[in-house]
C-alpha positions as CSV (number, residue, x, y, z in Angstrom):
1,X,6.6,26.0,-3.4
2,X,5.0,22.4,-2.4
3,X,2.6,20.8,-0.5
4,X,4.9,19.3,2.1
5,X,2.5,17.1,3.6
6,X,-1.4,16.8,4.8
7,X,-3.2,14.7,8.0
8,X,-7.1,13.9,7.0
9,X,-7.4,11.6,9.6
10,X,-5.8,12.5,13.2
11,X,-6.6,10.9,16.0
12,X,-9.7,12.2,17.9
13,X,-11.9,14.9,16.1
14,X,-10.7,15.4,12.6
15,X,-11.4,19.4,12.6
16,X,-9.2,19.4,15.7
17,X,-6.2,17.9,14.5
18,X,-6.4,18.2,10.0
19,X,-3.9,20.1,8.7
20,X,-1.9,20.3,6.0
21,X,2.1,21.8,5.6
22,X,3.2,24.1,2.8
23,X,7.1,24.3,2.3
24,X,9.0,27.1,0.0
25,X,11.3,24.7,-1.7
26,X,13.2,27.2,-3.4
27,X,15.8,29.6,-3.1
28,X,14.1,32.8,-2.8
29,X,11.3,34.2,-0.6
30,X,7.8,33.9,-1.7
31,X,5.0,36.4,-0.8
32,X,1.8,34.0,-1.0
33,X,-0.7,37.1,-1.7
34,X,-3.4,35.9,-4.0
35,X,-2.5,31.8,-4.0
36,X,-5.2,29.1,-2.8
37,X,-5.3,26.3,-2.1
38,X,-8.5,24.4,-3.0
39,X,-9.3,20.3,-1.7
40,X,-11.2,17.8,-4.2
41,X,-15.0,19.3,-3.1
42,X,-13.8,22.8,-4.1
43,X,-13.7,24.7,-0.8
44,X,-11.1,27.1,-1.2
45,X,-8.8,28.7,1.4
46,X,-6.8,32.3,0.1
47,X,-3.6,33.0,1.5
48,X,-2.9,36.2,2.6
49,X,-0.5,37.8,4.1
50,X,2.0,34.8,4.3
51,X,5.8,35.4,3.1
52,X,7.7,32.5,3.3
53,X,11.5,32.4,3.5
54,X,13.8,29.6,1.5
55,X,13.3,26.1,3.4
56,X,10.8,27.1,5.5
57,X,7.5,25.5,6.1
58,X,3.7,26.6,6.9
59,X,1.5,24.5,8.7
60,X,-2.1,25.6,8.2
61,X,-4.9,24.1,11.1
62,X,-8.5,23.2,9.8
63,X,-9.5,26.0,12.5
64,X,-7.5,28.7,10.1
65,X,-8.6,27.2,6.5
66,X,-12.0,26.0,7.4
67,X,-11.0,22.8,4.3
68,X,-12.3,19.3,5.8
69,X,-10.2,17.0,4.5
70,X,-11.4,13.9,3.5
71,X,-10.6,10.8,4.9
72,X,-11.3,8.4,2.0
73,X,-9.6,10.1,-0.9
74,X,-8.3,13.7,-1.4
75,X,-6.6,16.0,-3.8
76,X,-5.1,19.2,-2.1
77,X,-4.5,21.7,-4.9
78,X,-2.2,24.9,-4.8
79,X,-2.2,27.7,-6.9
80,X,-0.1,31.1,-7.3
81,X,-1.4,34.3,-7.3
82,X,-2.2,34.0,-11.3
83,X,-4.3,31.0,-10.8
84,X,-1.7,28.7,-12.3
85,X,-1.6,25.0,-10.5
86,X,1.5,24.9,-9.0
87,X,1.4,21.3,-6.9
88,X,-1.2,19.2,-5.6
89,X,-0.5,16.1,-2.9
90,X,-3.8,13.7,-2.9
91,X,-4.2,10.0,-1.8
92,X,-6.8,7.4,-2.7
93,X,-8.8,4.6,-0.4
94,X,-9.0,5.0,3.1
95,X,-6.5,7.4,5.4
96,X,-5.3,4.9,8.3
97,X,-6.0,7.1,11.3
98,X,-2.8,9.3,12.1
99,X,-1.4,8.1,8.7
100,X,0.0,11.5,7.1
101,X,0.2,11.9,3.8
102,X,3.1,13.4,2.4
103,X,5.7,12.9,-0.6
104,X,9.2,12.6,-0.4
105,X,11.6,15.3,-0.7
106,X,14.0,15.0,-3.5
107,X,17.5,16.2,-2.6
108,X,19.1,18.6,-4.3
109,X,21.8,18.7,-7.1
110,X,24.3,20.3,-4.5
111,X,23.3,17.5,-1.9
112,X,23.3,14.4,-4.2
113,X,27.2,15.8,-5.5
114,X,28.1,15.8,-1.9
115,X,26.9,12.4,-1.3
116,X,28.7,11.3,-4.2
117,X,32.1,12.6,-3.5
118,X,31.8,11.3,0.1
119,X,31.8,7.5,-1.5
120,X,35.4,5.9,-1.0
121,X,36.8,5.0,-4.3
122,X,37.1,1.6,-5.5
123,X,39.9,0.6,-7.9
124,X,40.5,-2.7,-9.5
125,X,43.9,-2.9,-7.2
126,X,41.4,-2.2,-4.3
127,X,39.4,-5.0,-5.2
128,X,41.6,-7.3,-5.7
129,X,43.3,-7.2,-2.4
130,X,39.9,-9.1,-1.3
131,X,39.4,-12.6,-1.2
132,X,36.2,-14.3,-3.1
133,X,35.2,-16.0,-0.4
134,X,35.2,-12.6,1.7
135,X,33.4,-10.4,-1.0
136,X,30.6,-13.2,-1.1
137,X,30.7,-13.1,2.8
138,X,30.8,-8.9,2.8
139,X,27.8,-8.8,0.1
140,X,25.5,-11.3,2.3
141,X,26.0,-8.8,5.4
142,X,24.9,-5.8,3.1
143,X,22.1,-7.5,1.6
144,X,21.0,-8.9,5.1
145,X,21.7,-5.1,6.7
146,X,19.6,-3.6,3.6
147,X,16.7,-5.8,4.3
148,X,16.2,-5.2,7.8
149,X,16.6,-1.6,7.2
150,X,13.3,-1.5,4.2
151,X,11.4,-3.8,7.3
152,X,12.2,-1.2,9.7
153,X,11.6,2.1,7.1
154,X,7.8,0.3,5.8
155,X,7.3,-0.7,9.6
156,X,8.3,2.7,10.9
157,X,6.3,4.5,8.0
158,X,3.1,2.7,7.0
159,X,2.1,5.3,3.7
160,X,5.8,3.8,2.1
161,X,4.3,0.6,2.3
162,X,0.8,1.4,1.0
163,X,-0.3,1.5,-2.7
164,X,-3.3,3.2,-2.1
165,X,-1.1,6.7,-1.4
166,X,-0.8,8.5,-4.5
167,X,2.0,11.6,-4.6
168,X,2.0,13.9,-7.8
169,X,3.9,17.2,-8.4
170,X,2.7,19.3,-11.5
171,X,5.9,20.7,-13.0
């Protein structure tokens, strides 16, 4: 169980539009009975009656935890039903306005296996069937492609791009 993801600083009234995203990462269902979760003042928000199913998420308004997320550095804590720490998301500096803080989601061991075996195989006959001058030619096109792709992703997504955005998982 994570914290997917929080906004302290939508557009237009923040208690209209804060909220923050919890997602069952794992492979079972989890009842929340008895967890928190608890910002950097202390206010504290109980969840109960939530179940959550593998892969899915819950998105929790300001309305329904009554936690006002700060807009110039927070830490959003959550904790099981034990009152073990389980995760906590938190950013530092100023929250651009519609900037949403959130980490990013590691793929899994079955995923990344998958990727790999997709990958053609290169053998030395392979790679000798290509010419210098077109390997030097192939790796400018792939460097050029890969840095206009990072321009577009820290364009796209500000928070990449911004130091001040601080995303920590307690194991």
């Amino acid at each position: 169980m994570i914290i997917k993801e929080f906004l302290p600083n939508p557009a237009g009234k923040d208690t209209a539009g804060e909220y923050l995203i919890l997602l069952n990462d794992g492979t079972e269902p989890v009842d929340l009975t008895g967890w928190q979760i608890k910002d950097l003042s202390g206010k504290i928000f109980s969840l109960q009656g939530y179940t959550l199913a593998p892969g899915q998420e819950l998105k929790l308004s300001y309305r329904t935890t009554r936690i006002a997320l700060n807009n110039n550095g927070e830490t959003v804590y959550l904790f099981d039903s034990t009152g073990k720490a389980i995760d906590e998301l938190s950013h530092s500096g100023t929250a651009g306005e519609g900037v949403i803080v959130s980490r990013m989601l590691e793929a899994n061991q079955e995923v990344r296996q998958e990727l790999l075996e997709s990958l053609p195989e290169v053998t030395l006959q392979t790679a000798s069937l290509i010419a210098p001058e077109q390997l030097l030619f192939f790796m400018a096109l792939t460097a050029a492609i890969l840095s206009g792709l990072a321009a577009w992703i820290l364009n796209k997504f500000p928070r990449a791009n911004s130091e001040s955005f601080a995303h920590e998982r307690i194991k």
